[in-house]
C-alpha positions in Angstrom: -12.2 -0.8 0.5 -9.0 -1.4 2.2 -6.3 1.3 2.4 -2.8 1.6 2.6 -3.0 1.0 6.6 0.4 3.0 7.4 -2.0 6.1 5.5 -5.5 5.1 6.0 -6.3 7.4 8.8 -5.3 10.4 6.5 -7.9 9.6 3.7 -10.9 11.3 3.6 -11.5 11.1 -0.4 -15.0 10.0 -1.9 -13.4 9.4 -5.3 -9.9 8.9 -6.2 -8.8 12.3 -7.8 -6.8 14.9 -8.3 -4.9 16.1 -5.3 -4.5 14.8 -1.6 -4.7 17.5 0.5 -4.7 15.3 3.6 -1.3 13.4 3.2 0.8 15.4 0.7 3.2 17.4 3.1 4.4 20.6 1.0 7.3 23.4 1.7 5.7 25.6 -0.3 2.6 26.4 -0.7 1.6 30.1 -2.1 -2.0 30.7 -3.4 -1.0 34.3 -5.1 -0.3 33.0 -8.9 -2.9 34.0 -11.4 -4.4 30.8 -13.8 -4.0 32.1 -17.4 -7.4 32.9 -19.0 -7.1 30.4 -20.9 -5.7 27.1 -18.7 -7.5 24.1 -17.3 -5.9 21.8 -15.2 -6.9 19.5 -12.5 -5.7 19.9 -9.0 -3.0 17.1 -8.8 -1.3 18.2 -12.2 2.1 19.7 -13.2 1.7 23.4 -13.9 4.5 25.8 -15.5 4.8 29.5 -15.1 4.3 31.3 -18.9 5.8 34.3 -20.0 3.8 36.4 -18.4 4.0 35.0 -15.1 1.0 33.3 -15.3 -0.1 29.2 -14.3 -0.7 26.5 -17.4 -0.1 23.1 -17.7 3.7 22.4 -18.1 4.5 20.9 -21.4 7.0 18.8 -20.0 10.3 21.1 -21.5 13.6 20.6 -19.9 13.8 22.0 -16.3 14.8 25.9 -16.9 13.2 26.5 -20.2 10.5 27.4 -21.0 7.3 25.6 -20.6 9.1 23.6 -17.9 7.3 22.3 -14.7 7.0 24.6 -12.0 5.3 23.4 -9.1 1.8 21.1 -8.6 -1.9 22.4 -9.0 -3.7 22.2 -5.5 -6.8 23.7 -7.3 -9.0 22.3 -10.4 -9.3 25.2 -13.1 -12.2 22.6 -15.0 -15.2 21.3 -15.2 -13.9 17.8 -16.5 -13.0 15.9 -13.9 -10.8 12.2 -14.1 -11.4 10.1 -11.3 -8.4 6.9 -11.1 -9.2 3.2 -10.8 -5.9 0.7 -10.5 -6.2 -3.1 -10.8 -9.7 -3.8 -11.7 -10.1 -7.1 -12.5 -11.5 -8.5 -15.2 -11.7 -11.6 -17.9 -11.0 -11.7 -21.2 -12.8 -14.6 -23.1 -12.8 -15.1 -26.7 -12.6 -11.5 -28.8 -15.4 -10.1 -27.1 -15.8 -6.6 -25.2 -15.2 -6.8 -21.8 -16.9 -3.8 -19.8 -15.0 -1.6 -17.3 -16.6 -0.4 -14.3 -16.6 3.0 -16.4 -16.7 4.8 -19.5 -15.0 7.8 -20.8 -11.5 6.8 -20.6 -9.1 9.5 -20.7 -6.7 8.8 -23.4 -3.4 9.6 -25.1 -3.4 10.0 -28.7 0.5 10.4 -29.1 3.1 7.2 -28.6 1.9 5.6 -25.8 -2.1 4.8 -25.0 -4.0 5.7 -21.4 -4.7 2.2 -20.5 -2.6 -0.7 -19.0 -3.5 -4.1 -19.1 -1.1 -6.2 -17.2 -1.2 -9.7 -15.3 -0.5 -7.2 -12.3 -1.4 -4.3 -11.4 2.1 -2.8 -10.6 4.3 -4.9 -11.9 3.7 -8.5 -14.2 3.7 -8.7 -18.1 2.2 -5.5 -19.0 0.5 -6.6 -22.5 0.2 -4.6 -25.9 -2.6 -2.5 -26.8 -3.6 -2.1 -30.8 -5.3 -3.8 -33.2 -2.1 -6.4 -34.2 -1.1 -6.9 -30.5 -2.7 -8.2 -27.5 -5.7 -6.2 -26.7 -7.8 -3.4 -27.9 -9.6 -0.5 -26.3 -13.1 2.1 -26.7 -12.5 4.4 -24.5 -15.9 5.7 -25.4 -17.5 2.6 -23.8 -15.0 1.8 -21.1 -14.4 -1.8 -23.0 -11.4 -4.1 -23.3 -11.6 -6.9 -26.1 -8.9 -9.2 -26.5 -6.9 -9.7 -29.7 -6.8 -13.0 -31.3 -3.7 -14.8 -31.7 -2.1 -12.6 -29.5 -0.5 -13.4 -26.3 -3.1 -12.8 -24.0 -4.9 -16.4 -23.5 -8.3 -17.0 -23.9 -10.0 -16.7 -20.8 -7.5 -14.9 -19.0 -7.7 -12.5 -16.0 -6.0 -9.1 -16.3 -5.3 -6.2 -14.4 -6.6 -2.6 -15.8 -5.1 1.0 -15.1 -7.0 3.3 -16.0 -8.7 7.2 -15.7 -12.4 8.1 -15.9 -14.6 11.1 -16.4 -16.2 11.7 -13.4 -20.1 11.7 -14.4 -22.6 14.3 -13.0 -23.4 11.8 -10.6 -19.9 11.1 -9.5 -19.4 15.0 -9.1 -22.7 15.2 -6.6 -21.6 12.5 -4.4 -18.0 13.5 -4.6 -19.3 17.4 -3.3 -18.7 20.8 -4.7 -17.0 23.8 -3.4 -17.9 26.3 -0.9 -19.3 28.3 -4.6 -21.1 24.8 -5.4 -19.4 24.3 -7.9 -16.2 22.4 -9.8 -14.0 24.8 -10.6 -12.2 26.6 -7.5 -10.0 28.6 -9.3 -12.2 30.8 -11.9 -14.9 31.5 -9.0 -11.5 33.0 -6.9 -10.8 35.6 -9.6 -8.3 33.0 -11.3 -6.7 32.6 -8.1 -4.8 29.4 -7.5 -2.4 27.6 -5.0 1.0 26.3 -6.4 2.6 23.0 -4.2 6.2 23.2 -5.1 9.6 22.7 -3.2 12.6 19.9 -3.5 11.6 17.4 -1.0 8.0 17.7 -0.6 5.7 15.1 -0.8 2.8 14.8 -2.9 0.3 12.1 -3.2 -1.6 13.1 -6.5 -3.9 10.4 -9.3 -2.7 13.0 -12.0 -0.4 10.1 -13.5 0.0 8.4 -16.4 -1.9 5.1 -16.2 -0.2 2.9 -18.4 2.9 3.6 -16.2 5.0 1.1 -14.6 6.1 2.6 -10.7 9.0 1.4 -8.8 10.1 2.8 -5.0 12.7 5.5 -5.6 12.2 5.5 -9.2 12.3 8.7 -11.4 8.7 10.4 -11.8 9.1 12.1 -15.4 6.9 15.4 -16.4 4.9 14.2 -19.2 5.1 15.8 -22.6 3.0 17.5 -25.0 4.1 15.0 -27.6 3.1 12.6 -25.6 -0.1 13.8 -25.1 0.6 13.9 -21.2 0.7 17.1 -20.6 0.6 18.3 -17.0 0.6 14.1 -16.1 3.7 12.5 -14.8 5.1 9.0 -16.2 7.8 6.6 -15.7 11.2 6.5 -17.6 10.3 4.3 -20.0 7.5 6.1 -21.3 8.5 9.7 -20.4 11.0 12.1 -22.3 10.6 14.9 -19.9 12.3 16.0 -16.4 12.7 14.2 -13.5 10.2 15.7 -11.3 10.7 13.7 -8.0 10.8 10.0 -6.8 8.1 7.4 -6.7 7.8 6.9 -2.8 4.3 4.9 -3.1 3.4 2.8 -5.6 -0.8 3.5 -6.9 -2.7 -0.2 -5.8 -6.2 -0.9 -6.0 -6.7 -0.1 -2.4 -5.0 3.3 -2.7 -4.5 4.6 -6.3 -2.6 7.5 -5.4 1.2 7.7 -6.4 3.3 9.4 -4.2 6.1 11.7 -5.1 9.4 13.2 -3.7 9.7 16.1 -5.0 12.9 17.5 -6.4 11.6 20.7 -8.1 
């Protein structure tokens, strides 16, 4: 696959997920924060210091209260792991299912959905998900099916944003830790490193996908409410902070967004 050539020498990724460790250039970078006993995140996501110190997923508050984003996750704290995929594309005939090249579809619950169907994959008509709109989803099955009579034509070729559970498989070719395992953080004593500082850059696939990115435009924390938590989103899906700047928009050939940070 083709990369972003002004980046490409910089990737060394198997799957697209979680953090870059190769391109993101951070200010700060401590690894003495404790993971809360209780936390899982995915390196590449928003974390917040709680009130005992400790790192969680952020749940998007305003920036200075509590539960507001403190920093970026460099570590995974889980053994579910979301790979990204940007602009696969696919036909929709009739009202039949339409597979996706995977299943397991992370998904938001709250006022917005996890998937984006668009005659682009960054910019374009961005159609409606539900049943009364333009196109429905499983995300148990990984399947798109469009909705009669609405404005997605029959026989039409779309452009899908979406996130995946890795599989087992995914998670052997993509390699394990030095411990052989997933999760870096509980095998290092609930260790974990914390990327934060105004003006660093991170490239992360820790992002909403039914987002719409623009260059300089505001990267929101995503909310609990929105059933983003730890996630960033744009401003028109996104009621938390501004978190940085969209500096790279996520394509097929290089579904990482990258961020200026300004926290």
């Amino acid at each position: 696959m083709a990369l972003e050539p002004r980046r490409e020498a910089f990737r060394v990724d198997t799957i697209e997920r979680g953090f870059d460790h190769q391109r993101s250039q951070v200010i700060n970078s401590f690894g003495d924060y404790v993971a809360a006993s209780t936390a899982t995140f995915q390196a590449g996501m928003l974390v917040q210091l709680d009130a005992n110190g400790n790192i969680d997923l952020t749940t998007g508050a305003a920036l200075g209260a509590a539960g507001s984003p403190y920093g970026w996750a460099l570590y995974n704290k889980t053994t579910t792991l979301y790979g990204a995929v940007v602009g696969e594309y696919i036909q929709l005939n009739g009202t039949t299912a339409t597979s996706l090249a995977h299943a397991n579809l992370r998904t938001a619950a709250g006022a917005v959905a996890g998937v984006r169907v668009a005659t682009d994959p960054a910019a374009g008509t961005v159609y409606t998900e539900g049943a009364g709109s333009d196109y429905t989803v499983s995300y148990a099955n990984g399947t798109v099916t469009r909705v009669g009579g609405g404005t997605i034509t029959d026989g039409a070729y779309v452009y899908v944003n979406y996130q995946y559970a890795l599989t087992a498989q995914d998670l052997l070719d993509d390699g394990k830790n030095f411990w052989n395992f997933d999760d870096d953080v509980t095998i290092q004593s609930d260790k974990v490193t914390v990327a934060h500082g105004a003006g660093s850059i991170i490239y992360t696939t820790m992002f909403d996908p039914a987002a719409t990115w623009a260059i300089n435009g505001a990267v929101h924390a995503g909310t609990t409410a929105e059933v983003l938590r730890g996630l960033v989103t744009d401003a028109t899906i996104g009621s938390g902070p501004v978190v940085g700047y969209c500096v790279q928009i996520p394509t097929p050939a290089d579904p990482f967004i990258g961020i200026k940070t300004v926290i």
